[in-house]
PyMOL Python script that loads the backbone (N, CA, C, O; Angstrom):
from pymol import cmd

cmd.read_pdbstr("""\
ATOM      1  N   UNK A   1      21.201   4.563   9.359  1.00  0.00           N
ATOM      2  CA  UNK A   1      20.110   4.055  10.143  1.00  0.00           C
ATOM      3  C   UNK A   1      19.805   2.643   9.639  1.00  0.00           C
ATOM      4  O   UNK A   1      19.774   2.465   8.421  1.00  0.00           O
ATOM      5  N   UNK A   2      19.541   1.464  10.609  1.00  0.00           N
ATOM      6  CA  UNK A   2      19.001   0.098   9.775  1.00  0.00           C
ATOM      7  C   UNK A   2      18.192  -0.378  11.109  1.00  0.00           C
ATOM      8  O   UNK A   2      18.032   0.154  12.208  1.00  0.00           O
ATOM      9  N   UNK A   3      17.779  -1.535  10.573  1.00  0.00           N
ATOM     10  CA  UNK A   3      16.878  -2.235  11.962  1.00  0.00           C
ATOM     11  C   UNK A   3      16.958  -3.664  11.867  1.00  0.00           C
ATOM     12  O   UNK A   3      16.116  -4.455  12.292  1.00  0.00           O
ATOM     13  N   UNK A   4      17.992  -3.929  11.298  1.00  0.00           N
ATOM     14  CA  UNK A   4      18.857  -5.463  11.362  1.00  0.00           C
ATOM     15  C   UNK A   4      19.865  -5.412  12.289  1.00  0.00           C
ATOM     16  O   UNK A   4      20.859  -4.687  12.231  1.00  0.00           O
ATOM     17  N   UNK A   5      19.434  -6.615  13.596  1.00  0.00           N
ATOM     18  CA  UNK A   5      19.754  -6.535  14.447  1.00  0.00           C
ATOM     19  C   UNK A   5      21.550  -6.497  14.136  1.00  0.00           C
ATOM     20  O   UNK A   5      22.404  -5.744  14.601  1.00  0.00           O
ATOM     21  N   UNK A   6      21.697  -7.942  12.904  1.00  0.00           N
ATOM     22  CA  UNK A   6      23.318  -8.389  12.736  1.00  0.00           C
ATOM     23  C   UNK A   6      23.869  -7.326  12.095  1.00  0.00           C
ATOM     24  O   UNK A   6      24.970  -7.640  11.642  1.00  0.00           O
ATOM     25  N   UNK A   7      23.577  -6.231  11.872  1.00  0.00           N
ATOM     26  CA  UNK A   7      24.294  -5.077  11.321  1.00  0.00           C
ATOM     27  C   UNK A   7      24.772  -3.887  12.361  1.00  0.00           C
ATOM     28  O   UNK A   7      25.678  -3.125  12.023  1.00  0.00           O
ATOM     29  N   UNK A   8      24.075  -3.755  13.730  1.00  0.00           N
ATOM     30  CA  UNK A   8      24.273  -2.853  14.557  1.00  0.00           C
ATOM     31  C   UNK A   8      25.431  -2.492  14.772  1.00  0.00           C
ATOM     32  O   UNK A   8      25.795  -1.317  14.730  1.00  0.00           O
ATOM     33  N   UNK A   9      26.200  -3.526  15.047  1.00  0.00           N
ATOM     34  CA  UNK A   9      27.661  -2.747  15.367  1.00  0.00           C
ATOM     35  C   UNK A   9      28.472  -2.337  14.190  1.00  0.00           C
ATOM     36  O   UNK A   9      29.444  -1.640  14.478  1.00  0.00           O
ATOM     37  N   UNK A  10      28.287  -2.625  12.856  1.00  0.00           N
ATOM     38  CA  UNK A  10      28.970  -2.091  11.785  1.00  0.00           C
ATOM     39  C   UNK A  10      27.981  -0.630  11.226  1.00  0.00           C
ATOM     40  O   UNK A  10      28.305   0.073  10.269  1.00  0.00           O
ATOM     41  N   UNK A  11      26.965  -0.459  11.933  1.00  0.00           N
ATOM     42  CA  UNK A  11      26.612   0.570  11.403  1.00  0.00           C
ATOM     43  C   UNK A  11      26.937   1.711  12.763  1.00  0.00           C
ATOM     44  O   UNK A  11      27.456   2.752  12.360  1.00  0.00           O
ATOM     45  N   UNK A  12      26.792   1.676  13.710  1.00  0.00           N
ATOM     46  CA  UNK A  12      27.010   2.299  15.213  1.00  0.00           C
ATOM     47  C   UNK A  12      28.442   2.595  14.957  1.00  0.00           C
ATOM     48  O   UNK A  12      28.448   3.773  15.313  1.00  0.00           O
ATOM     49  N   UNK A  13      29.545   2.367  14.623  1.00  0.00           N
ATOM     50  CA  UNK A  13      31.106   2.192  14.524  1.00  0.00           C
ATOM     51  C   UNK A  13      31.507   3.230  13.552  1.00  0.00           C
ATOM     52  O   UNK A  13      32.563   3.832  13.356  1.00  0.00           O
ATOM     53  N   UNK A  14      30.098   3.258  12.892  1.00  0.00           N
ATOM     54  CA  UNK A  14      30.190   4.412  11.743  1.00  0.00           C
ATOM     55  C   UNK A  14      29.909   5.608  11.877  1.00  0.00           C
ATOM     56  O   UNK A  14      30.447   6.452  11.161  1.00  0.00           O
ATOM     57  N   UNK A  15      29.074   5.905  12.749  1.00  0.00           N
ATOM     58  CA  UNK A  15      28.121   6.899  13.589  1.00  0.00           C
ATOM     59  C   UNK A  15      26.975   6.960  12.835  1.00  0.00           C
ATOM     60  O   UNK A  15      26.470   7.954  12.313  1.00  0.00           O
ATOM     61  N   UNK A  16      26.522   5.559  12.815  1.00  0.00           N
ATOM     62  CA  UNK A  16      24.749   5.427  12.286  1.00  0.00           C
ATOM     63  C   UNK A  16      23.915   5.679  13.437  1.00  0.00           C
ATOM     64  O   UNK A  16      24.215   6.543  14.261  1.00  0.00           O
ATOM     65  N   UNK A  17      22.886   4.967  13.530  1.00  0.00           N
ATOM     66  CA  UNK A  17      21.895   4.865  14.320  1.00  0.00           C
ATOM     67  C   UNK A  17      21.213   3.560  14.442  1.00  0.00           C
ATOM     68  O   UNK A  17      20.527   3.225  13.477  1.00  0.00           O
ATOM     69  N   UNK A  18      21.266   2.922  15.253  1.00  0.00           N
ATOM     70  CA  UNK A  18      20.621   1.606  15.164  1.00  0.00           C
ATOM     71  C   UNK A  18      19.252   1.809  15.763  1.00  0.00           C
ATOM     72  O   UNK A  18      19.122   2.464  16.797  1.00  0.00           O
ATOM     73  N   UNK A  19      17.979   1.132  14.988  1.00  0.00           N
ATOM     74  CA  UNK A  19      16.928   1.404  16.093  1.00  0.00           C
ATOM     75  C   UNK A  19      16.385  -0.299  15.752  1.00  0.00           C
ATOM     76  O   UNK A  19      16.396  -0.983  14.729  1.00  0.00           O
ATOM     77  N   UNK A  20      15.922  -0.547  17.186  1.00  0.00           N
ATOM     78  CA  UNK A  20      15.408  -1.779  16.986  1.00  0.00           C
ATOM     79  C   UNK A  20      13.831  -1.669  16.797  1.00  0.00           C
ATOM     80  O   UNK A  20      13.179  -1.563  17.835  1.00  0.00           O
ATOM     81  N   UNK A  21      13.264  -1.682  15.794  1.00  0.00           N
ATOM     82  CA  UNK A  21      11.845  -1.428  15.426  1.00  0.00           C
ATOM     83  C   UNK A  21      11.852  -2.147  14.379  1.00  0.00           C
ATOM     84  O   UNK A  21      12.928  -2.563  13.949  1.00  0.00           O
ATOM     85  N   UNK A  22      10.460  -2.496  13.643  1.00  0.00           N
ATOM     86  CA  UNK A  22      10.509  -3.309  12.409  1.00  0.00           C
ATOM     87  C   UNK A  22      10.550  -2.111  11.045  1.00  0.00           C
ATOM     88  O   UNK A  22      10.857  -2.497   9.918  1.00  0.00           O
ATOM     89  N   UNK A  23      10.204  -0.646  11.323  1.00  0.00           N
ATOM     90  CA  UNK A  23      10.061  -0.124  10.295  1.00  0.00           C
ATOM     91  C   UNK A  23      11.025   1.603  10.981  1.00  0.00           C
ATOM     92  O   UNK A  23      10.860   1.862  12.173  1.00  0.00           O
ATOM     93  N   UNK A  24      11.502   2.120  10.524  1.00  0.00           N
ATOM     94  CA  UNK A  24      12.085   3.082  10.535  1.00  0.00           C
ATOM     95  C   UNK A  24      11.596   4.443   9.902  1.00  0.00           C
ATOM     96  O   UNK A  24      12.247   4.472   8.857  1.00  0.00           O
ATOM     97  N   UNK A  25      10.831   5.577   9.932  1.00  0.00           N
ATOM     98  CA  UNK A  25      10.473   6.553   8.880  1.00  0.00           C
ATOM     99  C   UNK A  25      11.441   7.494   9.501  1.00  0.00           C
ATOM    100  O   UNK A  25      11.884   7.483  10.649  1.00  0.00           O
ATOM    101  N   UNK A  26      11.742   8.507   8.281  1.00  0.00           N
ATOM    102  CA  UNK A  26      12.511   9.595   8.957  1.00  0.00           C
ATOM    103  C   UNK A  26      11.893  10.443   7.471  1.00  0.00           C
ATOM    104  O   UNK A  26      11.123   9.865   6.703  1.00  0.00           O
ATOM    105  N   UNK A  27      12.302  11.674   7.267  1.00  0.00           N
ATOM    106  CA  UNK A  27      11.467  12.896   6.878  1.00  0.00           C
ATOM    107  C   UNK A  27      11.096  12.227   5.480  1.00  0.00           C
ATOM    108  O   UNK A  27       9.901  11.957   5.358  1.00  0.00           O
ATOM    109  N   UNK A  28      11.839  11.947   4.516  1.00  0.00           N
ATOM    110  CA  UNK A  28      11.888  11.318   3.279  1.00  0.00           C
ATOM    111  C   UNK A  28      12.244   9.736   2.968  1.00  0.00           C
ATOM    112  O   UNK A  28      12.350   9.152   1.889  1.00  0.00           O
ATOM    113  N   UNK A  29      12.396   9.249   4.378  1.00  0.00           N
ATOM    114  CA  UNK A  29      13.064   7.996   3.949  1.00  0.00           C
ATOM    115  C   UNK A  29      12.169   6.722   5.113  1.00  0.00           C
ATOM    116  O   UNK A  29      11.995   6.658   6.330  1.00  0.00           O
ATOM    117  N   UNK A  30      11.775   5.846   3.899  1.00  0.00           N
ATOM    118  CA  UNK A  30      11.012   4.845   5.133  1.00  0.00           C
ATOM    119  C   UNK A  30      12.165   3.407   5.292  1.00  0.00           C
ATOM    120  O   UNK A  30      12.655   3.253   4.173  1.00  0.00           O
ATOM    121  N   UNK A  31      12.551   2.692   5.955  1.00  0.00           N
ATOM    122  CA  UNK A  31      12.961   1.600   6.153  1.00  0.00           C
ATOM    123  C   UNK A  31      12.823   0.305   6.768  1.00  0.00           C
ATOM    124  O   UNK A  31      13.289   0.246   7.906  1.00  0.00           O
ATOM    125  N   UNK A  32      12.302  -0.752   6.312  1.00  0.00           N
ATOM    126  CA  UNK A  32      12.266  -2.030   6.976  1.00  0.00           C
ATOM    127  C   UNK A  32      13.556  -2.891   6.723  1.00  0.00           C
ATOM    128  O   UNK A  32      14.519  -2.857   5.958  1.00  0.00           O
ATOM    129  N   UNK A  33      12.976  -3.883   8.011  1.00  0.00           N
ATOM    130  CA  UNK A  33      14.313  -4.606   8.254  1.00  0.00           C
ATOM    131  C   UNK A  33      14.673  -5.540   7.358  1.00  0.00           C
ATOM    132  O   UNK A  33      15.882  -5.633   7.571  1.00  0.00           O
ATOM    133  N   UNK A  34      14.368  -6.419   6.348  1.00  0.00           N
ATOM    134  CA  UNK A  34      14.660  -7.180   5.036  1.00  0.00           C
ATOM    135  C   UNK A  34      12.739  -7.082   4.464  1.00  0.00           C
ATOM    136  O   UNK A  34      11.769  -6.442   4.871  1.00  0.00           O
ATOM    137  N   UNK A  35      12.949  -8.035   3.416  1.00  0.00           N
ATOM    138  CA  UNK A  35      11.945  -8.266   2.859  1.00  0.00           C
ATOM    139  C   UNK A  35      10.575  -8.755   3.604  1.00  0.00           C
ATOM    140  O   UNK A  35       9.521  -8.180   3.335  1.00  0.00           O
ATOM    141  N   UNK A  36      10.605  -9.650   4.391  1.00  0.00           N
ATOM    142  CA  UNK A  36       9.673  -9.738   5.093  1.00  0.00           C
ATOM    143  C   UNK A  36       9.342  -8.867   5.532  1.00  0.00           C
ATOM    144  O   UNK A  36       8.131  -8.648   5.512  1.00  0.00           O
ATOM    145  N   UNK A  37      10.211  -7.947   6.135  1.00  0.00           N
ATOM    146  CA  UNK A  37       9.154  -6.479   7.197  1.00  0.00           C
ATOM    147  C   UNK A  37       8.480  -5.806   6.114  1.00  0.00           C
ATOM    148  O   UNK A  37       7.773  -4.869   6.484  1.00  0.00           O
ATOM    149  N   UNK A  38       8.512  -6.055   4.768  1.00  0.00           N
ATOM    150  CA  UNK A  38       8.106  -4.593   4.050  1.00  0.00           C
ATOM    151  C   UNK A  38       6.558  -4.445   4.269  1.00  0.00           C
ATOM    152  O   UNK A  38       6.159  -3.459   3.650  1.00  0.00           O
ATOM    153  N   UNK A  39       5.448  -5.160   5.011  1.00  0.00           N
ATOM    154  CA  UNK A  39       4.573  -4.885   5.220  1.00  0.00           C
ATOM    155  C   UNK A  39       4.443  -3.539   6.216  1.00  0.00           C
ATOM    156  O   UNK A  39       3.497  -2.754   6.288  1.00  0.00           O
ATOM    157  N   UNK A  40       5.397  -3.537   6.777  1.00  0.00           N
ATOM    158  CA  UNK A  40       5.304  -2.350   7.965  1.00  0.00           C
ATOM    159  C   UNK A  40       5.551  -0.706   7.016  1.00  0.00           C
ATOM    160  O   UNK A  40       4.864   0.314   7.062  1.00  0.00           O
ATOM    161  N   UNK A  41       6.694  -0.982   6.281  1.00  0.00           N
ATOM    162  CA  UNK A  41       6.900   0.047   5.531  1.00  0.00           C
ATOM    163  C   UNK A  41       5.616   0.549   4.300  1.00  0.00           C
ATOM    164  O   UNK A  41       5.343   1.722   4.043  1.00  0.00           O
ATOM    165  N   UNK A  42       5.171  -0.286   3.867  1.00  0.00           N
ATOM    166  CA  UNK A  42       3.887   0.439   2.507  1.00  0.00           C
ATOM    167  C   UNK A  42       3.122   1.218   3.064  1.00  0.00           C
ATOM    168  O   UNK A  42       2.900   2.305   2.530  1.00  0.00           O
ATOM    169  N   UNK A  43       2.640   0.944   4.031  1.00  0.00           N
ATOM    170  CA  UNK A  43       1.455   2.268   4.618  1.00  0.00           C
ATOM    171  C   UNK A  43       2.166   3.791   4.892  1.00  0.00           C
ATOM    172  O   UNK A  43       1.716   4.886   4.552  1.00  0.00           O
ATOM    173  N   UNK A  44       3.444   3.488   5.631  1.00  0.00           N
ATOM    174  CA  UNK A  44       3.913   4.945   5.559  1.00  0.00           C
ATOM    175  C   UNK A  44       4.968   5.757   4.353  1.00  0.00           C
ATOM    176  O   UNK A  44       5.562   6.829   4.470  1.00  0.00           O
ATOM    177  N   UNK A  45       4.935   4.856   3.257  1.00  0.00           N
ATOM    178  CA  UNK A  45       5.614   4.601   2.022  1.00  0.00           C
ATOM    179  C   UNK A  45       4.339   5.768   1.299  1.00  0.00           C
ATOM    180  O   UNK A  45       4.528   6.949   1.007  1.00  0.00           O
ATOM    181  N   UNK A  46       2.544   4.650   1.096  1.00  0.00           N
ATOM    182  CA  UNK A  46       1.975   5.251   0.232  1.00  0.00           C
ATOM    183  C   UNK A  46       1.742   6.432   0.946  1.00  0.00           C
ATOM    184  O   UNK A  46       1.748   7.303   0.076  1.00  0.00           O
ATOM    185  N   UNK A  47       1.511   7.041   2.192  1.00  0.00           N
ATOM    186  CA  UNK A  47       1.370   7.870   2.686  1.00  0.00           C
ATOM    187  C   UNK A  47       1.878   9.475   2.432  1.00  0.00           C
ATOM    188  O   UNK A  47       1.335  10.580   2.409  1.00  0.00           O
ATOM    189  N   UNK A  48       3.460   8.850   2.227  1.00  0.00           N
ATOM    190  CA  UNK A  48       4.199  10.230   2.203  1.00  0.00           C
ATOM    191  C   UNK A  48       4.122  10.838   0.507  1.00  0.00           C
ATOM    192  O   UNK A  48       4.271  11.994   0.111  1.00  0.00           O
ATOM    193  N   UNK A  49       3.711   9.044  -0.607  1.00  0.00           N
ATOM    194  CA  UNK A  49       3.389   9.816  -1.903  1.00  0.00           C
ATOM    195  C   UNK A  49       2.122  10.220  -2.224  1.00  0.00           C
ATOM    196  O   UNK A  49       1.825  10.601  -3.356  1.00  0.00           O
ATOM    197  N   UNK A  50       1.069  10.143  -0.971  1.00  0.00           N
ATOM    198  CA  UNK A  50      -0.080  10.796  -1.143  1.00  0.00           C
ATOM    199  C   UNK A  50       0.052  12.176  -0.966  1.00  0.00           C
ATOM    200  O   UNK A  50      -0.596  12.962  -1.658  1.00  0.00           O
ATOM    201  N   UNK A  51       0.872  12.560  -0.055  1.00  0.00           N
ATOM    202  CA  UNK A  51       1.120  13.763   0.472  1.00  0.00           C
ATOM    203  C   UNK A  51       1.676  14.961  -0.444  1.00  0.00           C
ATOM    204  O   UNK A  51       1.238  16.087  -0.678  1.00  0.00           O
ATOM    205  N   UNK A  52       2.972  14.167  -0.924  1.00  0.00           N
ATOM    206  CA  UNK A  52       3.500  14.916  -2.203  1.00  0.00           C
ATOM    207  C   UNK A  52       2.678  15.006  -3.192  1.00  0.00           C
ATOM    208  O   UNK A  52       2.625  16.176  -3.568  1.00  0.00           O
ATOM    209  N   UNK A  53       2.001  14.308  -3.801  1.00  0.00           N
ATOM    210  CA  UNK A  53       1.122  14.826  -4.951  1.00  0.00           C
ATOM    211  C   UNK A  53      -0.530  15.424  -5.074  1.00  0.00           C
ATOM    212  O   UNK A  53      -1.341  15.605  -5.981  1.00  0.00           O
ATOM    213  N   UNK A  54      -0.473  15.625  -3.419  1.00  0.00           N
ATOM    214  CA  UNK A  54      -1.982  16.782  -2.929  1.00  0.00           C
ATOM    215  C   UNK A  54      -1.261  18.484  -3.400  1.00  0.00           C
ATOM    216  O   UNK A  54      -1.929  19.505  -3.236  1.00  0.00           O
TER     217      UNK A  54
END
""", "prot")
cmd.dss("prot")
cmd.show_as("cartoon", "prot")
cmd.util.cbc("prot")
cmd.orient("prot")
């Protein structure tokens, strides 16, 4: 899975998943698109380690 646009076809070729969004969550795993996006990712980042340690 990634959300860099210049990576789509090397990850699709692989049988990834390309999604065009700035942040990606899936059950355990959050992803933004480089360093700049990581604002999108911390909220559902601290979220899931609030969760685990209730």
């Amino acid at each position: 899975m990634a959300t860099i646009p210049k990576y789509q076809f090397a990850l699709e070729i692989c049988g990834g998943a390309y999604v065009n969004e700035p942040r990606v969550v899936d059950s355990i795993l959050v992803l933004a698109g480089t360093l700049h996006d990581k604002g999108y990712s911390v909220g559902p980042w601290i979220k899931m380690l609030e969760e685990t340690t209730a």
